[in-house]
C-alpha positions as CSV (number, residue, x, y, z in Angstrom):
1,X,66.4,123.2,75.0
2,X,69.4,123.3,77.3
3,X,68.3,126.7,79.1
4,X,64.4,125.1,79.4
5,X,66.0,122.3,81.2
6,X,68.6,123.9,82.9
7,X,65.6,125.8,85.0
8,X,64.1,122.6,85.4
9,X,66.8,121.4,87.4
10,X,65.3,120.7,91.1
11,X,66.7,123.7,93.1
12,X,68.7,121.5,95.6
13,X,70.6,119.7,93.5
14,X,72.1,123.3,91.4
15,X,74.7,123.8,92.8
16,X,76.2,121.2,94.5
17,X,79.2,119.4,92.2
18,X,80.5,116.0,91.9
19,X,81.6,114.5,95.7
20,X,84.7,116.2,96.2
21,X,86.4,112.6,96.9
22,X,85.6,111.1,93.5
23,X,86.5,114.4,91.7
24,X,90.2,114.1,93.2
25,X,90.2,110.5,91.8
26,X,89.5,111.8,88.5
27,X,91.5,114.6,88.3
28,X,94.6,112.8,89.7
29,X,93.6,110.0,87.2
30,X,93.7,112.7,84.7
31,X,97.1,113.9,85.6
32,X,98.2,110.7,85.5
33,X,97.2,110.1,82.0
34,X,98.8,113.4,80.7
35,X,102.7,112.0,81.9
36,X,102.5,114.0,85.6
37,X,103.2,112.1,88.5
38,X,101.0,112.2,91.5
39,X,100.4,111.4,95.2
40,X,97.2,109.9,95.4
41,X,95.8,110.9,99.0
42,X,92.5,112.0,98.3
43,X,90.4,109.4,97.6
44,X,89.8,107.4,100.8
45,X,89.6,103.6,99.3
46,X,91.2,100.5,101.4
47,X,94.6,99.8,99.9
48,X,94.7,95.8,100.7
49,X,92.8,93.5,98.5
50,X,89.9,91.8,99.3
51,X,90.7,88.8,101.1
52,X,91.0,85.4,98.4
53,X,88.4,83.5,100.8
54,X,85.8,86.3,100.0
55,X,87.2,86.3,96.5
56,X,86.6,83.0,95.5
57,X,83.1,82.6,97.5
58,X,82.7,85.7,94.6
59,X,83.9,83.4,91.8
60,X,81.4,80.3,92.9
61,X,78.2,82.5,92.9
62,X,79.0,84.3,89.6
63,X,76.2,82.5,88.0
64,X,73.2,83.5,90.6
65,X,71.3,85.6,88.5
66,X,67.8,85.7,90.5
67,X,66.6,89.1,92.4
68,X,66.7,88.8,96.3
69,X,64.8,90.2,98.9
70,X,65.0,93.9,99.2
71,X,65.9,93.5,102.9
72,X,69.2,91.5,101.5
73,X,70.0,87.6,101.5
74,X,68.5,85.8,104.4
75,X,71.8,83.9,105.3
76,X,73.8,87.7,104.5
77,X,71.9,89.1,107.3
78,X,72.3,85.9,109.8
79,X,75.9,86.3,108.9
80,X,76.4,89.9,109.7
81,X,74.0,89.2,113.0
82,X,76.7,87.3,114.3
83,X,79.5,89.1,113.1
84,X,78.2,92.0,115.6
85,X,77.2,89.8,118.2
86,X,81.3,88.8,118.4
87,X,82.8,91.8,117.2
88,X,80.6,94.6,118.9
89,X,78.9,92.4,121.4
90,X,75.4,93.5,120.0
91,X,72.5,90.9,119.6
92,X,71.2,92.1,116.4
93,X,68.2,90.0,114.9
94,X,68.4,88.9,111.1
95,X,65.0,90.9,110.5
96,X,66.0,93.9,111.7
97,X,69.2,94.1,109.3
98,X,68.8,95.7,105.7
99,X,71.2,95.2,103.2
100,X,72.0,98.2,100.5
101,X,74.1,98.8,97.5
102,X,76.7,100.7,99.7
103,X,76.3,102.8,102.9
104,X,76.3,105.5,101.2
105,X,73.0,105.1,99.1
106,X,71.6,103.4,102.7
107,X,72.2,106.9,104.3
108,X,70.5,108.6,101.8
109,X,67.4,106.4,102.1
110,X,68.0,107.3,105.7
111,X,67.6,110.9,105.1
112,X,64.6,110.7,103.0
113,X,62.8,108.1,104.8
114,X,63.5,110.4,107.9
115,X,61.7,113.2,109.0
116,X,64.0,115.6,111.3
117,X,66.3,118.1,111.7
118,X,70.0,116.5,110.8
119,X,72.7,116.8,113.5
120,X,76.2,116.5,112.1
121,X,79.9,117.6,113.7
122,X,82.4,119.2,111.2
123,X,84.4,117.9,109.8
124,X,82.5,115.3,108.4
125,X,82.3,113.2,105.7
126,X,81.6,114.6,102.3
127,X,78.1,113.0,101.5
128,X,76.8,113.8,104.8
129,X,75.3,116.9,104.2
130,X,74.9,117.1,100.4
131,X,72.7,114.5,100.8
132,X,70.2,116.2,103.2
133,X,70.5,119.3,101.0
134,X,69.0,117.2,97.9
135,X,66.6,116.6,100.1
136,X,65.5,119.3,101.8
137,X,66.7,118.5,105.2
138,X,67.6,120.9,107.7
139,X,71.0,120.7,108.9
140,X,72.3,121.9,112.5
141,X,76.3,121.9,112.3
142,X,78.5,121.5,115.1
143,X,81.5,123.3,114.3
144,X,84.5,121.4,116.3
145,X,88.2,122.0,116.8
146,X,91.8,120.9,116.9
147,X,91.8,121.2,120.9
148,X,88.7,118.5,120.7
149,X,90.6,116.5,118.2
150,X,87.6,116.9,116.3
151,X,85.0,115.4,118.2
152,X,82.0,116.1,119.1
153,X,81.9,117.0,122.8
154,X,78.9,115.5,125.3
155,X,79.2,119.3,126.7
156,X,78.6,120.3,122.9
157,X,75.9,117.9,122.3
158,X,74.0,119.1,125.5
159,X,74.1,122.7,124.4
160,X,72.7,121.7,121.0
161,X,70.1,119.8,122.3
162,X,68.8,122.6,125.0
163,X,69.4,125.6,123.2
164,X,69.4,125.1,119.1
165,X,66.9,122.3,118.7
166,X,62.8,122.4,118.0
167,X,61.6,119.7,120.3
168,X,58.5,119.5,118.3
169,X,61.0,117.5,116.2
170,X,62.8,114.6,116.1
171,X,66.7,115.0,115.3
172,X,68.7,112.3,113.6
173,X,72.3,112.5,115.1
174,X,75.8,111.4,112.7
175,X,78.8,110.1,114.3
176,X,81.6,108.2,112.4
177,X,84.3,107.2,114.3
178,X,86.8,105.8,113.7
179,X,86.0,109.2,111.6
180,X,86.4,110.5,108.1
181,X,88.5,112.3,107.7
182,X,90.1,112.5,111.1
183,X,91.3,109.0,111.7
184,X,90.6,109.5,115.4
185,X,88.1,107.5,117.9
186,X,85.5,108.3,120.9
187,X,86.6,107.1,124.4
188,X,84.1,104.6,126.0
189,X,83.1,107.6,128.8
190,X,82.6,110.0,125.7
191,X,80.2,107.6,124.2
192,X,77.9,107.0,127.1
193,X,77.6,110.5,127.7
194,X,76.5,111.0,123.9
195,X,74.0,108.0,124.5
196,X,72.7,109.5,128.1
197,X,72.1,113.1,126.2
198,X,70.2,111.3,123.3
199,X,68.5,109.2,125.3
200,X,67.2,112.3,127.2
201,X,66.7,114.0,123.9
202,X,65.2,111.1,122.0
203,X,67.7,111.5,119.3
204,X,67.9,108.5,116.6
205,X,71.8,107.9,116.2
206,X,73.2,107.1,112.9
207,X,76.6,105.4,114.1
208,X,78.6,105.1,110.8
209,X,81.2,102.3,112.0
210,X,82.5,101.7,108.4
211,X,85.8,102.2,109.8
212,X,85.3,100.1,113.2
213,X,87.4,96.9,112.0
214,X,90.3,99.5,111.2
215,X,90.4,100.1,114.5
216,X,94.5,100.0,114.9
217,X,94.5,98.5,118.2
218,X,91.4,96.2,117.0
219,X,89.4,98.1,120.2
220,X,86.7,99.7,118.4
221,X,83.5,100.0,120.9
222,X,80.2,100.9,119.4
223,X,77.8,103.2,120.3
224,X,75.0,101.2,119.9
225,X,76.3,99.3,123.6
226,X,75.2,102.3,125.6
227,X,72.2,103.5,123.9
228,X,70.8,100.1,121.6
229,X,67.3,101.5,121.1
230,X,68.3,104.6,119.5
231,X,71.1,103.5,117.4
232,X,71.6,102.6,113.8
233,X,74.6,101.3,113.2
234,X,75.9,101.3,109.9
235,X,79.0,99.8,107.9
236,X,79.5,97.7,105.0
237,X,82.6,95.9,102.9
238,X,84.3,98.7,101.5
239,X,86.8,99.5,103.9
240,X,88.0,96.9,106.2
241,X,87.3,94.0,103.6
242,X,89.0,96.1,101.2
243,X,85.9,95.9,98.1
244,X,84.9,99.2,97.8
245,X,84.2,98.6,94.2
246,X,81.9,96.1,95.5
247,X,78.6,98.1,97.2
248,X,77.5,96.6,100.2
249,X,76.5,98.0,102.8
250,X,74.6,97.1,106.3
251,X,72.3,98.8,108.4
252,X,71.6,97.4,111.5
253,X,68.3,98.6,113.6
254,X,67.0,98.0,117.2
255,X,63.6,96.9,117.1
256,X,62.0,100.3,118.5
257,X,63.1,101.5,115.2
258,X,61.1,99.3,113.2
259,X,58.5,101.8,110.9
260,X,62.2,103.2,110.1
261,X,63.4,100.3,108.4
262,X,60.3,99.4,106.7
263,X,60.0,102.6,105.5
264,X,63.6,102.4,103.8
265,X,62.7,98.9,102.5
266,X,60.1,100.5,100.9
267,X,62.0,102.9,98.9
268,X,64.8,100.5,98.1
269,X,62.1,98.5,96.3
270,X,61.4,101.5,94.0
271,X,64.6,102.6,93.2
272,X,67.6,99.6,93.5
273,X,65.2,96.4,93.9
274,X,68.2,94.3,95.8
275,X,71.8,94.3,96.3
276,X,73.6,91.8,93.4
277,X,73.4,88.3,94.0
278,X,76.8,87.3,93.6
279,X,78.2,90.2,95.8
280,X,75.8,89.8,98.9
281,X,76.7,85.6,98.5
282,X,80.4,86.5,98.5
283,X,79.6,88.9,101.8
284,X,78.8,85.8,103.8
285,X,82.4,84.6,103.5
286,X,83.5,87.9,105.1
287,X,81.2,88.4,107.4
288,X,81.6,85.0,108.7
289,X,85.1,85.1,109.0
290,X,87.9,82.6,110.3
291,X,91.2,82.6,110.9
292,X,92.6,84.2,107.6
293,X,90.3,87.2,107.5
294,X,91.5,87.8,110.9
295,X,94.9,87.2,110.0
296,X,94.0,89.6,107.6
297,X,92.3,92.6,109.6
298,X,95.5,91.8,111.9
299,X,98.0,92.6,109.2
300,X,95.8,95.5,107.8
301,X,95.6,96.9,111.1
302,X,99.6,97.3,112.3
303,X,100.5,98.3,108.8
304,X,97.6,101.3,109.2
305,X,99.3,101.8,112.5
306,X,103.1,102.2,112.0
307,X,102.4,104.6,108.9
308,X,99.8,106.5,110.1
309,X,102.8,107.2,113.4
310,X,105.1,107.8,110.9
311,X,103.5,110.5,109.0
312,X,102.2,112.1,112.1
313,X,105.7,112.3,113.2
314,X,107.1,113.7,110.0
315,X,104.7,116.3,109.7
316,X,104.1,117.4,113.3
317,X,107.8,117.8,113.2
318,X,107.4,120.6,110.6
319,X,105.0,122.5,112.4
320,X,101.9,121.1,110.3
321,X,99.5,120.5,113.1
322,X,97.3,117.0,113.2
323,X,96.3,114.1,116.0
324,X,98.2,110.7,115.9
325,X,95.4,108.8,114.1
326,X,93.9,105.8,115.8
327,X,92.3,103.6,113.0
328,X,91.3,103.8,109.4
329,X,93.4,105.6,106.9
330,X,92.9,109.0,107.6
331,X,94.8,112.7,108.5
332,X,93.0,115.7,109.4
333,X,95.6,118.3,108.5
334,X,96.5,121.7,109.6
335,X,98.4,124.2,107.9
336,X,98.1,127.2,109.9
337,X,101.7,127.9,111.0
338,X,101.8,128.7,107.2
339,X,99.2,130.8,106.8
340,X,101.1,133.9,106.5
341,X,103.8,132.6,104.0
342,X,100.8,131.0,102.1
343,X,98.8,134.4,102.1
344,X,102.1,135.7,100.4
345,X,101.3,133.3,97.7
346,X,97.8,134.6,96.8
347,X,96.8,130.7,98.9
348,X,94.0,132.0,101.5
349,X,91.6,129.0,101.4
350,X,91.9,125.4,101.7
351,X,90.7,125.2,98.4
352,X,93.3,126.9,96.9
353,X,95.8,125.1,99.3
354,X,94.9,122.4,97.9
355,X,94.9,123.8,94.2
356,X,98.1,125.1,94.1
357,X,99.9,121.6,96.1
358,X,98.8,119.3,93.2
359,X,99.7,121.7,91.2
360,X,102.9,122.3,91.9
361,X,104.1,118.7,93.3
362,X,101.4,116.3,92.5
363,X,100.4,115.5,96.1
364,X,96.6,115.3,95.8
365,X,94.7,115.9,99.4
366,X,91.4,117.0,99.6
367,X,90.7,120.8,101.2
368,X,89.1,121.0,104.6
369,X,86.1,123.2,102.6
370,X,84.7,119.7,101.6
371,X,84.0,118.3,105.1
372,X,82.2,121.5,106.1
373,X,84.8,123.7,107.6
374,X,85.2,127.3,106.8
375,X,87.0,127.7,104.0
376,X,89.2,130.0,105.5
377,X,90.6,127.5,107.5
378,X,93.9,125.8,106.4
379,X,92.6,122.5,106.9
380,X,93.1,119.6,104.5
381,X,92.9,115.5,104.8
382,X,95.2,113.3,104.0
383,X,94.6,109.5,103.0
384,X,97.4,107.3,103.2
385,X,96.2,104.9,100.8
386,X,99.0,105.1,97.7
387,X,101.1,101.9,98.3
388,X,100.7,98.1,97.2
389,X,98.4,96.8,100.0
390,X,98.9,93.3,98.6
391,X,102.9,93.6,98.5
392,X,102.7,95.3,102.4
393,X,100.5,92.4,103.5
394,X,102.5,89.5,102.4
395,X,105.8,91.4,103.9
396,X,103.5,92.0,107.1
397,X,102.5,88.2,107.3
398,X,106.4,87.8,107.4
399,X,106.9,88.9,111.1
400,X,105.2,87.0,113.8
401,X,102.4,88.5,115.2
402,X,103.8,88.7,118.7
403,X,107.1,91.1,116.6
404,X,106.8,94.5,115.9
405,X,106.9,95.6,111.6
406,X,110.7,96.7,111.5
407,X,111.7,100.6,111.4
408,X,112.4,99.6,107.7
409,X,108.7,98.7,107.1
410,X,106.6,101.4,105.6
411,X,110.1,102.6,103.5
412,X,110.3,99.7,101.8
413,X,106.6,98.0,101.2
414,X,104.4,101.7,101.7
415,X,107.2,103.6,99.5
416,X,105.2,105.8,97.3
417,X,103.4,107.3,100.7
418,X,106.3,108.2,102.5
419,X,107.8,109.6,99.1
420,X,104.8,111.9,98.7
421,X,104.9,113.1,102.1
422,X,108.7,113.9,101.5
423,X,107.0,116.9,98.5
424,X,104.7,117.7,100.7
425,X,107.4,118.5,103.7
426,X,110.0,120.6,100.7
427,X,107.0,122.3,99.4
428,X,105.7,123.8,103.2
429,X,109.3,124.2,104.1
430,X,110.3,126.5,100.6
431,X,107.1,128.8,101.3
């Protein structure tokens, strides 16, 4: 029986494993059970709680039981309207926002729901492009670099677009920024010359702005400004409201891209019904805001910041190469002054980089490989999420806004990161 359905297994899905973020989680978890102690930087989830306003709005609807619309809760969507219309300066109708159990399965109905080649810069997020394989999607990847920090250039994009694309087809385009896993941002001239190029193109833009509130500087600017009738803008809960665990997600859609969303809220119907009740009444709290949750991105934020500086000081000065991050929780690392002493260790991938640094010290990052670089390439990120968000936030809400965190700050509340960066640092440095 197993071999009959073993061959029954749909072809795409054979040999792709377990998202390469979740599987660091368990094997640290793992680890962690057997007596070992580990460094948890590979799983990218918010380290700060979800704010007690949003909490307790979750308490007080614990009893709604009844389905919603597939599309989400009427008043969800007003809320998350308005939440872009301050935050983003977009005018977003209620009926043109879906709601989904988490951005990630929104994505996929993307995909499916989408006909078209899919355009995606590496490194990239993990699900990006596992997700179009299950489908059947053609993928174009944009290989970028160190000397881009990253990024997909307009230059890039243009050459794409006139040389490697069928124009009989329409192209779905990914950016996430501030990006997974590179922590690092678009400048405002960078994204209109993305929007002129699709615009010329007629490109639909997925603009995955889960990461937009983490903005360090709180001056995140969306895509979906330049070029609003091409744009999808996505985000959700998980990350700057802390409640990953929670599975929300948002889509928002400019009308021209109507069929799209109707199409999507067809298959949410026949596969997850709605979003639960209780979570998408406790959204409306955070999307509607109010002094504490910004109190609370504002605290979040400068904590991100000063830690983020830190590390990139730390490692830069021991010749690992990476950007000074400029929101979420992310490092895109590179180990390539190594590379020779590593070779002398049998270590010639990521993977293996990767492998043998858990191993050895405990320090769990996840290998470039899994966000579609070569795997050649010493590349690895780094999520500096392992400290008490809750302790670091009421120390934060301490100092007065208009005062910098003291030197002292991420030593004393974000410990267990800077420890772990300390075995990271002796094991490079006894290669």
């Amino acid at each position: 029986m197993r071999k009959f359905i073993q061959e029954r297994i749909n072809p795409n899905i054979k040999h792709l494993q377990k998202s390469a973020t979740l599987a660091i989680n368990d094997r640290s978890r793992e680890l962690i059970n057997a007596g070992k102690t580990v460094w948890k930087f590979g799983l990218g989830q918010s380290p700060f709680p979800v704010p007690t306003p949003v909490v307790e709005a979750l308490k007080l609807h614990a009893h709604e039981k009844d389905y919603l619309p597939v599309e989400g809760l009427r008043e969800l969507r007003e809320a998350v309207s308005e939440f872009c219309r301050v935050k983003e300066g977009i005018h977003a109708h209620p009926d043109n926002i879906l709601i989904g159990p988490g951005s990630k399965e929104l994505l996929f109905l993307l995909q499916l729901a989408f006909q078209g080649t899919l355009i995606v810069p590496s490194p990239c997020w993990v699900s990006y492009m596992p997700q179009a394989h299950i489908i059947g999607k053609k993928i174009q990847i944009s290989h970028t670099h160190f000397e881009e920090k990253w990024r997909l250039s307009p230059a890039r994009l243009q050459q794409i677009c006139e040389q490697e694309l069928n124009h009989d087809n329409a192209s779905l385009l990914v950016l996430n920024y501030p990006g997974n896993p590179d922590g690092d941002t678009y400048s405002v001239p960078e994204l209109q010359q993305i929007a002129e190029i699709a615009r010329q193109y007629n490109l639909v833009i997925l603009s995955d702005e889960i990461y937009g509130q983490l903005h360090h500087k709180g001056e995140h600017v969306s895509i979906a400004r330049f070029y609003p009738e091409g744009t999808i803008l996505s985000s959700g809960i998980s990350k700057w409201c802390g409640a990953g665990g929670w599975r929300l997600g948002t889509f928002i859609f400019p009308p021209d891209l109507k069929p799209l969303r109707q199409a999507m809220a067809v298959i949410a119907s026949e596969t997850y019904t709605s979003v639960s009740t209780p979570i998408q009444c406790a959204a409306v709290s955070a999307f509607r805001g109010g002094m504490e949750i910004e109190r609370y991105l504002f605290n979040c934020r400068r904590i991100l910041a000063i830690l983020g500086r830190e590390i990139y000081h730390t490692l830069t000065a021991n010749q690992i190469k990476l950007h000074p991050p400029t929101g979420a929780f992310y490092l895109f690392i590179d180990f390539s002054h190594y590379a020779e002493p590593l070779a002398e260790q049998g270590i010639t991938t990521s993977t293996d980089l990767c492998d043998r640094l858990l191993q050895e010290t405990g320090v769990a990052i996840l290998p470039g490989a899994a966000f579609g670089r070569p795997p050649e390439e010493l590349t690895a990120r780094l999520a500096y999420v392992n400290f008490d968000g809750n302790e670091a936030l009421l120390a934060a809400e301490q100092v007065a806004p208009y005062d910098p965190l003291p030197g002292d700050f991420t030593r004393q509340w974000c410990a267990p990161v800077i420890t772990g960066i300390e075995h990271l640092i002796a094991w490079v440095n006894a290669l």
